[in-house]
N, C-alpha and C positions, 0 to 999 in steps of 0.2 A: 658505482651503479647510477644510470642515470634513469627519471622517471617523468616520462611524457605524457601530459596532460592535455585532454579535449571534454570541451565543457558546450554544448548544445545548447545552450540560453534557451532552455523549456521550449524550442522548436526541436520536434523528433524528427523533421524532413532532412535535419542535417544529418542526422546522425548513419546514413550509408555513406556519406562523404568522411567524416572526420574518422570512421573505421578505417575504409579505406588507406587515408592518409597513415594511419597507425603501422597498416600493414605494409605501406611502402616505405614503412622508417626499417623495416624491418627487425622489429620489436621481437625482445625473448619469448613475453607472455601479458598478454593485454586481458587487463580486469574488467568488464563492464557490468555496470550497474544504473539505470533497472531495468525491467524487463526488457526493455523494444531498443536498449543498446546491446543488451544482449542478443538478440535478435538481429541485428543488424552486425554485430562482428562475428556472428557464425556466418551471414553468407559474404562476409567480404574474405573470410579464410578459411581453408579446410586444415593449415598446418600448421599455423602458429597457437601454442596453445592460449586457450579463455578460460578465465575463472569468472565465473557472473554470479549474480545476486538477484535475487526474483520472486516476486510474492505471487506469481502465476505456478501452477503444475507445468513442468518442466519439461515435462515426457508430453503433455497433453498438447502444449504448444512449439513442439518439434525440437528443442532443444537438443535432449540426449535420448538414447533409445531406451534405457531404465534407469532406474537410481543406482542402484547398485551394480551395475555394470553400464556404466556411459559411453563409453567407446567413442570412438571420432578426438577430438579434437578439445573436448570442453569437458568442465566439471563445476562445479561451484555451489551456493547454499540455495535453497527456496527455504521461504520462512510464511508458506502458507497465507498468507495476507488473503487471497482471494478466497481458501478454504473456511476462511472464519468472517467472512462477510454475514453470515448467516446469525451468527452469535451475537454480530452485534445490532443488527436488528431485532433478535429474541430480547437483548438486554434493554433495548429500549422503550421495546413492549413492555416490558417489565416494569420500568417506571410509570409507563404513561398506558395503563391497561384500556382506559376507556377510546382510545385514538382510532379511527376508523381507516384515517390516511395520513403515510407516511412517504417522504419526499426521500430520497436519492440522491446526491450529486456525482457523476461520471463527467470525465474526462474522455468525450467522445473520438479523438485523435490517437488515442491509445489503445486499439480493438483487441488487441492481443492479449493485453491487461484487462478492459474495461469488460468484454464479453463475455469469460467467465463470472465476473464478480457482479454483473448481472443477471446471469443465470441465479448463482446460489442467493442473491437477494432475493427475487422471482419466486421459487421455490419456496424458500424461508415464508414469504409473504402469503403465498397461499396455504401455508400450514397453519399460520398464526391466522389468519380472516381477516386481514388488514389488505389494502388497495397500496400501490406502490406507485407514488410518481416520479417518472423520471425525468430529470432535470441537467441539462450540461450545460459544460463549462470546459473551454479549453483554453485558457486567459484569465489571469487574476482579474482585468478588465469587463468581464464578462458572471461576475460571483454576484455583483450587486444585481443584473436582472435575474437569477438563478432561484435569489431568493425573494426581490419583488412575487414571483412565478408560485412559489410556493408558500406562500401569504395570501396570495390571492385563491390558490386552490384550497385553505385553510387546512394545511396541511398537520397534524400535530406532533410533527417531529422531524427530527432528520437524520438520516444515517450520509457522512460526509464518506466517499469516496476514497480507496485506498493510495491510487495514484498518488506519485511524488509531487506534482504540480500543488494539490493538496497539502502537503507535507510542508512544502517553502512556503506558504504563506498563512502561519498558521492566526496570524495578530487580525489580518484582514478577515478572516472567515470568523473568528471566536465576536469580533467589535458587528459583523454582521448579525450573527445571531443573538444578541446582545443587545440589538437595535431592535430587533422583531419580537424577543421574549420567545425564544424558541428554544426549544430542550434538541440539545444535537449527540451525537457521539461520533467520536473519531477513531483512524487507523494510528495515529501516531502519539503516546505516552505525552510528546512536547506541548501537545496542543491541550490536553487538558490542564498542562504545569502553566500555559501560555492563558488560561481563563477559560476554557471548553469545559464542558460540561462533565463529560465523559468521553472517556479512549480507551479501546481494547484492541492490544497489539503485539509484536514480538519483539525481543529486545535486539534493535538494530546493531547497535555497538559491536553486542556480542559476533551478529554475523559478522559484520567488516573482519573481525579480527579472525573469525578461522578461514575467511577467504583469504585473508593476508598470509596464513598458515600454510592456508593450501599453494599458495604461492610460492611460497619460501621452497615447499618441496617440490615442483618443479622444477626452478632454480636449479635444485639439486639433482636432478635427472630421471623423476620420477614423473611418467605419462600421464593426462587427463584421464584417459581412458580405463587407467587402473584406480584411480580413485573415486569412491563412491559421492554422489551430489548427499549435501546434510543436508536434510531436514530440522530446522528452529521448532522445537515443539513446546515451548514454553511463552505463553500468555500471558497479559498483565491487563489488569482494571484497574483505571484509576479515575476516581470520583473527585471530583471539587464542590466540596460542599459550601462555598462561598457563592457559585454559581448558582448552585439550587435553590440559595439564601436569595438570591438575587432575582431569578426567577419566579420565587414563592411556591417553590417544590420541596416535598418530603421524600426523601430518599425512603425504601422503604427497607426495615431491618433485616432482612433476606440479602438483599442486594448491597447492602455492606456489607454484609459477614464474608462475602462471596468477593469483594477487593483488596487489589493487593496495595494498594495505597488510597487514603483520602486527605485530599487536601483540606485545612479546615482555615 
């Protein structure tokens, strides 16, 4: 078996091209992962099957017609990323109760991803009585005026953006916020092992692996269409209490009893 790889160097304009190409190798079953490649290798084939990976609702952004009955061409995980934007904005209220505003960072190149998970921020924000700034960034080069931005609006927190672009650069955003004395939390486990604050997320690995699964039964002659899209419903908090040290923050005993790891 032979396995072809296309890698979009964090430009997503490539990414109708390099499907394309996939489909004119005329591949068994091409994986895409994350959302807007998946998005992009459903309209470049109606027949070769995709297994994708996506922290957007799946159905809501046209992917499959339901979960459990997907039909067409495609199947793969969602692991809710966008659904729990909310939570981690509660959680950070949670620390930081007195904060009147709280900064955002989006990946505005990504609307397919980034639109939902500023809805459920949005919403989130006007339950709790806090102000939400939003702030982008579509370039690692672009993270240092993001946070000038939100320093300047005296912002008292930040909820970092689930997008993947986020995800590769997690050393760059943790030494930011680290620079400014800012309590952040993130979508991805690594980033609070990487000196972030706090992360609440899904356990990525896990997905890769039953998309790999779902692959294998492809392979074996079993349709998208009859295979249900999983849902990741399992969550992870994880504190670093080194950072809090560092920032001159008390976690408060509620909000550890409630992680599933602290870094100490």
């Amino acid at each position: 078996m032979a396995v072809e790889y296309r890698w979009a160097e964090n430009r997503l304009d490539r990414l109708p091209a390099l499907a394309a190409d996939l489909v004119r190798h005329q591949v068994a079953v091409i994986i895409a992962t994350p959302t807007p490649a998946a998005v992009a290798a459903k309209a470049a084939t109606q027949s070769i099957p995709i297994v994708f990976t996506t922290g957007a609702d799946p159905v809501e952004i046209g992917l499959v017609a339901s979960l459990n009955r997907p039909g067409g061409n495609l199947t793969g995980m969602a692991n809710l990323t966008t659904a729990v934007a909310a939570k981690r904005l509660a959680l950070l209220h949670e620390l930081m109760p007195a904060a009147t505003l709280i900064a955002y960072l989006v990946n505005p190149t990504n609307p397919v991803f980034a639109e939902p998970e500023t809805k459920e921020l949005q919403a989130a924000a006007r339950t709790l009585g806090v102000r939400l700034l939003i702030l982008n960034a579509s370039d690692p080069s672009e993270f240092e005026a993001a946070f000038a931005t939100l320093v300047l609006g005296r912002a008292g927190g930040l909820v970092v953006g689930s997008d993947t672009l986020f995800q590769r650069y997690p050393d760059q955003l943790v030494a930011l916020a680290a620079r400014y004395r800012l309590p952040a939390i993130y979508g991805y486990p690594a980033t609070a092992a990487a000196g972030g604050l706090m992360s609440y997320g899904t356990d990525f690995l896990g997905q890769f692996r039953q998309a790999g699964a779902y692959v294998g039964r492809i392979l074996k002659g079993e349709r998208p269409a009859d295979l249900p899209v999983q849902q990741v419903t399992k969550m992870g908090l994880v504190i670093n209490l080194r950072t809090a040290k560092a920032l001159g923050l008390t976690i408060p005993e509620t909000l550890l009893a409630t992680a599933d790891e602290v870094i100490q």
